[in-house]
VOPAGU-2260 file (C-alpha; in pm, 1 decimal, decimal comma):
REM VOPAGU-2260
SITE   aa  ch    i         X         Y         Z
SITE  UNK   A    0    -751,0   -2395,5    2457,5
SITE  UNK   A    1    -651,0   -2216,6    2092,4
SITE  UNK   A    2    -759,8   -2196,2    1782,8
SITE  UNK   A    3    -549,7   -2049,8    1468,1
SITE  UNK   A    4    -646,8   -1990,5    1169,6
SITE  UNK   A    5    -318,0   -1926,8     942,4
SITE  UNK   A    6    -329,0   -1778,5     607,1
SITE  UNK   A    7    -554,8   -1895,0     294,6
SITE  UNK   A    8    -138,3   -1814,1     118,5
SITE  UNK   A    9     -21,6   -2056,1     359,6
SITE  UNK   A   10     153,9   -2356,6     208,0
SITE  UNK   A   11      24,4   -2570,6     474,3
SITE  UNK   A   12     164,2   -2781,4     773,0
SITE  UNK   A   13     553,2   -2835,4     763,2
SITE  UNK   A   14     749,4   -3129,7     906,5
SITE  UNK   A   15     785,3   -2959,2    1239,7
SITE  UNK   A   16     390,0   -2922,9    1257,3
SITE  UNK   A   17     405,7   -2563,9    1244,2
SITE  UNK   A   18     241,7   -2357,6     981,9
SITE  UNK   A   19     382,7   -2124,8     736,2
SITE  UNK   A   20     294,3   -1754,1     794,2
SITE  UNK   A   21     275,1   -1598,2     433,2
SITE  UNK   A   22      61,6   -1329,1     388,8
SITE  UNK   A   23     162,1   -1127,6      86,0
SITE  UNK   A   24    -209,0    -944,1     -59,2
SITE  UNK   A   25    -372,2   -1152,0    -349,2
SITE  UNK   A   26    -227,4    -978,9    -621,7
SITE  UNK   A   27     126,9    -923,9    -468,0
SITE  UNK   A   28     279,4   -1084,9    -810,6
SITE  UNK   A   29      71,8    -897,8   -1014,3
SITE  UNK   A   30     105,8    -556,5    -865,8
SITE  UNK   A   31     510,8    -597,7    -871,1
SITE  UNK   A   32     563,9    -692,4   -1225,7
SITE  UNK   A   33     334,4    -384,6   -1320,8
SITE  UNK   A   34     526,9    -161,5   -1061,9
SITE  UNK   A   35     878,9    -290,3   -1260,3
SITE  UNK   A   36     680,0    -220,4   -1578,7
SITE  UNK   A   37     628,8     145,9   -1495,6
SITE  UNK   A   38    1000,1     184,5   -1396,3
SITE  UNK   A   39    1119,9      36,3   -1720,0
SITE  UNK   A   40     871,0     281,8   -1897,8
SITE  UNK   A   41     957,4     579,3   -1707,8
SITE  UNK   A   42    1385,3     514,4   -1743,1
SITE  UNK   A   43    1284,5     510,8   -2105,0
SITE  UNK   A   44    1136,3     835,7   -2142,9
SITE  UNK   A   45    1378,0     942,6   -1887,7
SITE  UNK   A   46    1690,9     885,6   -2139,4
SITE  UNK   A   47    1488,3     974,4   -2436,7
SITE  UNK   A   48    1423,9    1337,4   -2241,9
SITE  UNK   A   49    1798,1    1361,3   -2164,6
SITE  UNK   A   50    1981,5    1285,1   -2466,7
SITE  UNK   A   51    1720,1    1448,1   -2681,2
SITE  UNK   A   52    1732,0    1759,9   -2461,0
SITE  UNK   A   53    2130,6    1740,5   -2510,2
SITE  UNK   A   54    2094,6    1704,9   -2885,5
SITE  UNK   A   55    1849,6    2005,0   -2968,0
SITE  UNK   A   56    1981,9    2186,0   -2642,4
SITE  UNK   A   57    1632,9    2233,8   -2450,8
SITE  UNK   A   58    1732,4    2304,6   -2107,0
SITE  UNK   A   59    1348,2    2195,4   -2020,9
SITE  UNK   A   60    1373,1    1858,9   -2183,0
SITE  UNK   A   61    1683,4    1792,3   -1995,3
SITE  UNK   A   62    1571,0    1920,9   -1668,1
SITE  UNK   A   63    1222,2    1708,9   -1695,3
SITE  UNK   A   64    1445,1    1386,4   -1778,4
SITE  UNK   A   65    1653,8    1441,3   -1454,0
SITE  UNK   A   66    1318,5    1475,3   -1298,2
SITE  UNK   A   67    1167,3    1158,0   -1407,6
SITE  UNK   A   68    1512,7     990,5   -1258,9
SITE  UNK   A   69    1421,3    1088,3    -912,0
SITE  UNK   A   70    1071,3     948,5    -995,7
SITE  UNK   A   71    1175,5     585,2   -1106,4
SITE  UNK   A   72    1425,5     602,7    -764,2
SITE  UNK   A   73    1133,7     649,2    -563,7
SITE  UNK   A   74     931,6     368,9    -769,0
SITE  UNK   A   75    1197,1     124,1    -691,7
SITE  UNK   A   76    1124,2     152,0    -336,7
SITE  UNK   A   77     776,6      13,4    -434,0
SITE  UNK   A   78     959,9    -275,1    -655,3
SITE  UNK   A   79    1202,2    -355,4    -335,2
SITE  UNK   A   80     971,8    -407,5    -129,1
SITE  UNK   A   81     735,3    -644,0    -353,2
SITE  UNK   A   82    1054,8    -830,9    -381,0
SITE  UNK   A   83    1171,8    -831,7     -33,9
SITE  UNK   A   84     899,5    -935,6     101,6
SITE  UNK   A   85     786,3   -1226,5    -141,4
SITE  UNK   A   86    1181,0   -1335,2    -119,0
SITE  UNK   A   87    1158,8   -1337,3     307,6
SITE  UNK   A   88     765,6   -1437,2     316,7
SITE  UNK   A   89     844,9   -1811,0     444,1
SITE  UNK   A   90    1103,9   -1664,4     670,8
SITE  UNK   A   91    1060,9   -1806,2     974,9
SITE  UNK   A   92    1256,5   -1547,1    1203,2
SITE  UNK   A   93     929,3   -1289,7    1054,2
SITE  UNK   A   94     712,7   -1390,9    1344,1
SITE  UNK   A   95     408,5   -1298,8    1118,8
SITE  UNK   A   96     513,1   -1274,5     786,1
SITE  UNK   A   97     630,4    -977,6     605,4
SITE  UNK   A   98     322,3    -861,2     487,5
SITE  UNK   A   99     335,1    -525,3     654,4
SITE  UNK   A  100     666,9    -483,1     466,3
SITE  UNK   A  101     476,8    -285,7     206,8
SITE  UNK   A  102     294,7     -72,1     440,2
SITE  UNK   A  103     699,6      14,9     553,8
SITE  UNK   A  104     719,0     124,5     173,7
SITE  UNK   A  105     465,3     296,8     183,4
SITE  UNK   A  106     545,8     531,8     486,2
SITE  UNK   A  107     862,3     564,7     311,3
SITE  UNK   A  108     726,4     659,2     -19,3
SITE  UNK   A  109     479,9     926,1     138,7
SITE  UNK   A  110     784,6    1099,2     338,9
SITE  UNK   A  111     964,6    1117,3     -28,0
SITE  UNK   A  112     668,2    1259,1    -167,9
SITE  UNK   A  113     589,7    1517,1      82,0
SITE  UNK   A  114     984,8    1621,3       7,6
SITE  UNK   A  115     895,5    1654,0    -331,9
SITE  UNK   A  116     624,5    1858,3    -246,4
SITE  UNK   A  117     839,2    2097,3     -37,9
SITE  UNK   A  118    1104,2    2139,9    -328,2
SITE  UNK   A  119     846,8    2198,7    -629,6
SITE  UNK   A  120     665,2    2449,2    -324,5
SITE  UNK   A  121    1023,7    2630,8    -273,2
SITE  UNK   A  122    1140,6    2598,3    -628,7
SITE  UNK   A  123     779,8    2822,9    -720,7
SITE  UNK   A  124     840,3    3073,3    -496,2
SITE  UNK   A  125    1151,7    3127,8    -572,5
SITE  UNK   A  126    1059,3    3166,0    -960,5
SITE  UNK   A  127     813,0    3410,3    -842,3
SITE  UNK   A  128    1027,3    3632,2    -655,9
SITE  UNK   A  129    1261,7    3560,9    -973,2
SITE  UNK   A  130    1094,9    3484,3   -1303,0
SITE  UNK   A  131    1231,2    3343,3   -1560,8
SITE  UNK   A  132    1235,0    3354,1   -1949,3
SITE  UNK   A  133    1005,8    3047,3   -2041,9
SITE  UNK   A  134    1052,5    2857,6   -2409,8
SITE  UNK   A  135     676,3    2783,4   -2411,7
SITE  UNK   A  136     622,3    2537,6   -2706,0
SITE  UNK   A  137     908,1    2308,3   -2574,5
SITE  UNK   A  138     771,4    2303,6   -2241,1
SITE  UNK   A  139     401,5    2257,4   -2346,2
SITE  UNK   A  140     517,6    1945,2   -2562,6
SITE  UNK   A  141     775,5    1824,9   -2246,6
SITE  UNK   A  142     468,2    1815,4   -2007,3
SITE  UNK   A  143     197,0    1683,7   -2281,5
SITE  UNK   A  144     429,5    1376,3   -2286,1
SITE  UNK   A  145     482,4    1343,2   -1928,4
SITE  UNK   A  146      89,4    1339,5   -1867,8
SITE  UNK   A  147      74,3    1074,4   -2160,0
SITE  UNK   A  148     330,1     817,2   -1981,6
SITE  UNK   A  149     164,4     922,9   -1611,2
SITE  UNK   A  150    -159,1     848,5   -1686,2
SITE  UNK   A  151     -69,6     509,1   -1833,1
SITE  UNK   A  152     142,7     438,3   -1528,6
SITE  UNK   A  153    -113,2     555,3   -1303,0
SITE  UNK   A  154    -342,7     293,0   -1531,3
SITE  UNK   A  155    -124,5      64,0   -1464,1
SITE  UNK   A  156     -81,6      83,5   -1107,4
SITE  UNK   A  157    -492,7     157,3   -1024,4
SITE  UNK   A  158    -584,3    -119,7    -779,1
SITE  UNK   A  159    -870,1    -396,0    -943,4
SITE  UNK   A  160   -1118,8    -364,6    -603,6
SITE  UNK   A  161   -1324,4    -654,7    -772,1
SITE  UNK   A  162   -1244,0   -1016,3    -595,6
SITE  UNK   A  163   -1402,9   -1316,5    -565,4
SITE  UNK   A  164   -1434,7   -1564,2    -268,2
SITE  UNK   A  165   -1346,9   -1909,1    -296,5
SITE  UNK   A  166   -1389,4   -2148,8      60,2
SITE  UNK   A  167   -1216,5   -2462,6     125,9
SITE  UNK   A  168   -1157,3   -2629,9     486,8
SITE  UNK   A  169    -837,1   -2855,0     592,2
SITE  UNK   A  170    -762,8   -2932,0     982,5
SITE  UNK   A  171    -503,2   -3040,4    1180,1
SITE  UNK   A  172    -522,7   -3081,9    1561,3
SITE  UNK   A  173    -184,3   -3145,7    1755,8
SITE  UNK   A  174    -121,8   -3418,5    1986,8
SITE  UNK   A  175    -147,5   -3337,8    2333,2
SITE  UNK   A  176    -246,7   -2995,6    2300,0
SITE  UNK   A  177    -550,9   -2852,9    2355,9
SITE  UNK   A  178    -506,7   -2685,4    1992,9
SITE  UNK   A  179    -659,2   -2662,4    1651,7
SITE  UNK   A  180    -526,9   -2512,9    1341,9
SITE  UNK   A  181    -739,1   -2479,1    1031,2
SITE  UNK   A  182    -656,4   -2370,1     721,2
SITE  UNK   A  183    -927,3   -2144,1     501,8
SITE  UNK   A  184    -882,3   -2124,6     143,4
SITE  UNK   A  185   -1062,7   -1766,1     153,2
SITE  UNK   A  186    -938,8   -1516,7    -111,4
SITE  UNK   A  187    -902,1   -1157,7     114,6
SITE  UNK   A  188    -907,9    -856,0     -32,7
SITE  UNK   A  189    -708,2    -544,9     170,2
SITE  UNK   A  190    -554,5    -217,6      20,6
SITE  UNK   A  191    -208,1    -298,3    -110,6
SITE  UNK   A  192     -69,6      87,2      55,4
SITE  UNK   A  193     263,5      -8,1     -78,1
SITE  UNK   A  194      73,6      33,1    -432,6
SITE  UNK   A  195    -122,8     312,5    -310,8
SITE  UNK   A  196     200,5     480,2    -273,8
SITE  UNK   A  197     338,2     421,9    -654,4
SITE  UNK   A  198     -22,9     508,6    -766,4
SITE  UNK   A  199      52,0     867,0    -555,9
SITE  UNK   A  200     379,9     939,4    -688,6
SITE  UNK   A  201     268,6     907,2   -1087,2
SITE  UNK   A  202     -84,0    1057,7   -1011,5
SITE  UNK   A  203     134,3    1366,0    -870,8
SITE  UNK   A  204     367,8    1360,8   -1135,4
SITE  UNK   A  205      -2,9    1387,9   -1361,8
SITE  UNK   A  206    -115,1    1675,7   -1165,4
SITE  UNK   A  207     247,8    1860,9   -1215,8
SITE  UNK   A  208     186,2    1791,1   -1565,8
SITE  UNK   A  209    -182,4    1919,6   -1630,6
SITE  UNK   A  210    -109,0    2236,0   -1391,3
SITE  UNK   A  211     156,1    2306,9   -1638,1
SITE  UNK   A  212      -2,2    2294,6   -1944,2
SITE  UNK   A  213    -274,3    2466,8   -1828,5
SITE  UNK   A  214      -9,2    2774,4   -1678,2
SITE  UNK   A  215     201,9    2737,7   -2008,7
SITE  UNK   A  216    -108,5    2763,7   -2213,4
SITE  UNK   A  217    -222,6    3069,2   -2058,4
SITE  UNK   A  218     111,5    3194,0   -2059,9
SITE  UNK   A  219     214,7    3172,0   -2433,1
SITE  UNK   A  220    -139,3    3327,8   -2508,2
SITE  UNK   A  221    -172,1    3582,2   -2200,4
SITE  UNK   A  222     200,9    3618,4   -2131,4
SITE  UNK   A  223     130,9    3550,0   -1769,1
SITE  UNK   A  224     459,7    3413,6   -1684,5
SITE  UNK   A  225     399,3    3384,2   -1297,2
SITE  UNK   A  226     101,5    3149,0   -1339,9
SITE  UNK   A  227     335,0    2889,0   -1393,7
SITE  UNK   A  228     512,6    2906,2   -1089,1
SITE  UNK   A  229     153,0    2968,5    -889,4
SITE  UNK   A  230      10,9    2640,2   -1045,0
SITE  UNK   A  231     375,1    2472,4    -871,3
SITE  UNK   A  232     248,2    2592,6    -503,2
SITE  UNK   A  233     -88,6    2465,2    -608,6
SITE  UNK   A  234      87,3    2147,5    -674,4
SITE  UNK   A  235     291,8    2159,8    -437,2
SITE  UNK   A  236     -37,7    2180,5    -186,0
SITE  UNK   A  237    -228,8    1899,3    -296,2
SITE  UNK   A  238      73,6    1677,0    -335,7
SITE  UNK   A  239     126,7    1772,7      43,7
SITE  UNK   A  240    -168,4    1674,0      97,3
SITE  UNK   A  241    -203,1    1330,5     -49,9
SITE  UNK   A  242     159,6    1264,2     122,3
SITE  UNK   A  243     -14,5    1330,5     467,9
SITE  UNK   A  244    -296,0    1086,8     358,9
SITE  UNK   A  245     -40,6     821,0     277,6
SITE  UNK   A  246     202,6     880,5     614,4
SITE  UNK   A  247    -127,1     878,8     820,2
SITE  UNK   A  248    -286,1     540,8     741,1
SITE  UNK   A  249      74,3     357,0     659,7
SITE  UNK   A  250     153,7     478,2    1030,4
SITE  UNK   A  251    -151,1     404,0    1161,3
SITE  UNK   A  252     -87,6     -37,2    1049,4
SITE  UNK   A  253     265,8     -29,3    1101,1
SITE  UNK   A  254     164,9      77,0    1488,1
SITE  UNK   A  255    -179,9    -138,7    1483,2
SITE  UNK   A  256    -379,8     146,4    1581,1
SITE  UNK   A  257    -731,6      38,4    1519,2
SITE  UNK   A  258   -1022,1     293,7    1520,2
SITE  UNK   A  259   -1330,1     283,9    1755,4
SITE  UNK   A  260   -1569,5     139,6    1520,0
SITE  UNK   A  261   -1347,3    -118,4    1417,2
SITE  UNK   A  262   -1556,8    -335,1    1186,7
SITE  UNK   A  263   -1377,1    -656,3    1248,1
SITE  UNK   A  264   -1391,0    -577,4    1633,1
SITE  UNK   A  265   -1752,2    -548,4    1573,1
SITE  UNK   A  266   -1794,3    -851,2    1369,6
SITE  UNK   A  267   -1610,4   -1041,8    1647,2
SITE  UNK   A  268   -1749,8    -917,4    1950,1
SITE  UNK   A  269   -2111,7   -1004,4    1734,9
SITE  UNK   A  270   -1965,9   -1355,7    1655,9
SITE  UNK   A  271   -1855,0   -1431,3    2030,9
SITE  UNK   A  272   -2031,0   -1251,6    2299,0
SITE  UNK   A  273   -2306,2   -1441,2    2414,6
SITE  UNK   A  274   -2480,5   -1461,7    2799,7
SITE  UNK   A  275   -2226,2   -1741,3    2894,7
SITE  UNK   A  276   -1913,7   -1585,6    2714,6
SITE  UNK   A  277   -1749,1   -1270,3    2856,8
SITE  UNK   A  278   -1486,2   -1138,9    2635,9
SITE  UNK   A  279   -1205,9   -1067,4    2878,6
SITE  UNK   A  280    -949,3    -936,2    2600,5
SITE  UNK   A  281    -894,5    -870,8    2203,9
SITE  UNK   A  282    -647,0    -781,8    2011,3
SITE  UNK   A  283    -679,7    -716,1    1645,7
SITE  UNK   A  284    -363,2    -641,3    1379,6
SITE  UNK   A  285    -307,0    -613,8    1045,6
SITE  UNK   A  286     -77,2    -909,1     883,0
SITE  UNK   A  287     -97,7    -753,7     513,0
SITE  UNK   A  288    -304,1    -685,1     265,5
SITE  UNK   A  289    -649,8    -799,9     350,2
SITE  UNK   A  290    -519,2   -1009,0     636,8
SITE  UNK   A  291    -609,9    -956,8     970,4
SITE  UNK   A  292    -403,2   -1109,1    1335,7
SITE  UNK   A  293    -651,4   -1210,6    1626,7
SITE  UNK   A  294    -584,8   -1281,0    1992,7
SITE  UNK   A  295    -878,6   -1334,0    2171,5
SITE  UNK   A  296    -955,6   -1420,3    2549,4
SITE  UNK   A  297   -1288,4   -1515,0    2702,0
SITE  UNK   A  298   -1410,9   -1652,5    3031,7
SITE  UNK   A  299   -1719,3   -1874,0    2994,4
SITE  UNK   A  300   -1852,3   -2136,4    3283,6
SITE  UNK   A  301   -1914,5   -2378,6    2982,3
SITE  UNK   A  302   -1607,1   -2427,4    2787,6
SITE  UNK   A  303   -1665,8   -2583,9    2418,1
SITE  UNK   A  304   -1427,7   -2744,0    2178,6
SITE  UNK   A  305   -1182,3   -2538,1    1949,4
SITE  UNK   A  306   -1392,2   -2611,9    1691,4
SITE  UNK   A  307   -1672,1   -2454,4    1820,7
SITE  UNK   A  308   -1556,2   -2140,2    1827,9
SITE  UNK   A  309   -1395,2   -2187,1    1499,8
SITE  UNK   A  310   -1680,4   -2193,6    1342,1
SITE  UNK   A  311   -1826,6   -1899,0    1487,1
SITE  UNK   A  312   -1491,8   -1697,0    1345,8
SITE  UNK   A  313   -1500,1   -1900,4    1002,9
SITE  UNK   A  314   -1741,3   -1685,1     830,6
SITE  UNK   A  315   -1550,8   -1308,4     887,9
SITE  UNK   A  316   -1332,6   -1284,3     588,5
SITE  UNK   A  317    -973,8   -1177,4     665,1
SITE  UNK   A  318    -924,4   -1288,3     973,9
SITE  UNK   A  319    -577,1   -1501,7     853,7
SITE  UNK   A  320    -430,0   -1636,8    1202,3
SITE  UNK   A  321    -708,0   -1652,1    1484,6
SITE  UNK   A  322    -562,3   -1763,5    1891,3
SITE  UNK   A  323    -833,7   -1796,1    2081,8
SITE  UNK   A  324    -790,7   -1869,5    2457,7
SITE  UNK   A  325   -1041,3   -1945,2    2708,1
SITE  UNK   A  326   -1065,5   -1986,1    3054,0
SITE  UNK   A  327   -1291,4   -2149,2    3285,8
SITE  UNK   A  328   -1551,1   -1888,1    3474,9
SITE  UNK   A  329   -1615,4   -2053,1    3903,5
């Protein structure tokens, strides 16, 4: 006896009678065209750094543009993935969708940014063992821009936490088969870590920046040339840390660990345990953003229909694709 509920994305039954298993987060489209919006605004600057660096010679201008390069590579891994996984998400041989492909991205983003964190930490200490001469107005105006286009990228790429729930039903029940699918037109909300990570990478690039003009500043005026490469290992620290953030909870779907106090477990177990139901088994995963997997076993000496237990599931938003087996307690 099952019952599945398959995504509120899905497109429905196909001719086969299977169902489509697309569970991209509810502003997948949205998220990618602004994460291709801050790459096209970040090569910009990028060039306009390079050749105007070349043109007035300002090593700093030059050496910030090469910088922002390696920053719009690592954005594209953000952009790849949106793509990827909105080109495969009706891909049949993805058992459960590609949903989790950004959470991939996003382990991959966090390992790039904790290496960026371990060159700007090395590069420091190596200008404070060696200092070096420091043309402070250039560099004050070189890092004033780069906060300017980082904090409108990081505007850009802030996830909207406010959603609204819309319900619809639609059922199918197989011939022959003690199944029932049902289709929920909820609208679930999950974080998008594959934007989380973009969001990291320009909020760092923001920190860089304000650390800087705050160590130039005080530089120029003070002539405390190793403050600048003190506020890099400062940098360099909390960049660490939000990398370690990012490789920690990106790890933690991508091997369905689930904490303790699982609130869905909770929700669940709340929904289905009763006196004459004993939960022999329960397995809870994350599909993608603000989708949620569920196999669930219970022995009961009263079996009821699918739909009976259905509708004790129906109400916990995000659960996207729901098996529930039972067995007959003697």
């Amino acid at each position: 006896m099952t019952v599945q509920i398959p995504s509120s994305h899905s497109d429905g039954v196909r001719g086969d009678g299977t169902h489509d298993h697309v569970y991209l987060g509810d502003n997948h489209d949205r998220n990618a065209k602004r994460t291709w919006f801050v790459i096209a605004l970040t090569a910009s600057m990028m060039v306009v750094e390079i050749v105007a660096g070349t043109i007035f010679g300002s090593m700093a201008l030059v050496a910030d543009g090469w910088h922002m390069c390696t920053h719009a590579a690592a954005l594209m891994i953000t952009a790849m993935a949106y793509y990827l996984a909105k080109r495969h998400a009706k891909n049949p041989r993805f058992r459960f969708g590609t949903g989790k492909l950004g959470d991939l991205a996003g382990f991959a983003s966090a390992v790039v940014l904790a290496l960026i964190a371990l060159l700007i930490g090395w590069e420091s200490l190596i200008r404070i063992v060696n200092p070096v001469q420091i043309s402070f107005p250039q560099a004050i105006f070189v890092a004033v821009i780069g906060l300017i286009i980082n904090l409108v990228s990081a505007w850009l790429l802030k996830e909207d936490h406010s959603h609204h729930h819309g319900h619809g039903h639609s059922h199918h029940k197989k011939r022959e088969h003690d199944h029932e699918h049902v289709h929920h037109d909820h609208a679930h909300h999950g974080q998008d870590q594959n934007l989380r990570a973009a969001y990291l990478h320009v909020l760092a690039d923001a920190l860089t920046s304000v650390l800087a003009i705050v160590a130039l500043t005080a530089g120029s005026v003070y002539g405390w040339i190793w403050l600048d490469p003190l506020m890099g290992i400062v940098g360099a620290l909390v960049i660490a840390r939000w990398s370690w953030g990012l490789i920690r909870d990106t790890a933690a779907t991508l091997l369905n660990y689930r904490d303790e106090a699982d609130h869905f477990e909770t929700k669940v177990r709340k929904a289905i345990d009763e006196a004459d139901n004993q939960i022999t088994d329960l397995h809870l995963w994350e599909l993608g953003p603000g989708h949620q997997g569920l196999i669930l076993s219970l022995k009961t000496k009263t079996p009821r229909p699918p739909s009976f237990y259905k509708e004790k599931l129906s109400h916990i938003h995000g659960l996207s694709h729901v098996t529930v087996e039972v067995e007959l307690e003697e």
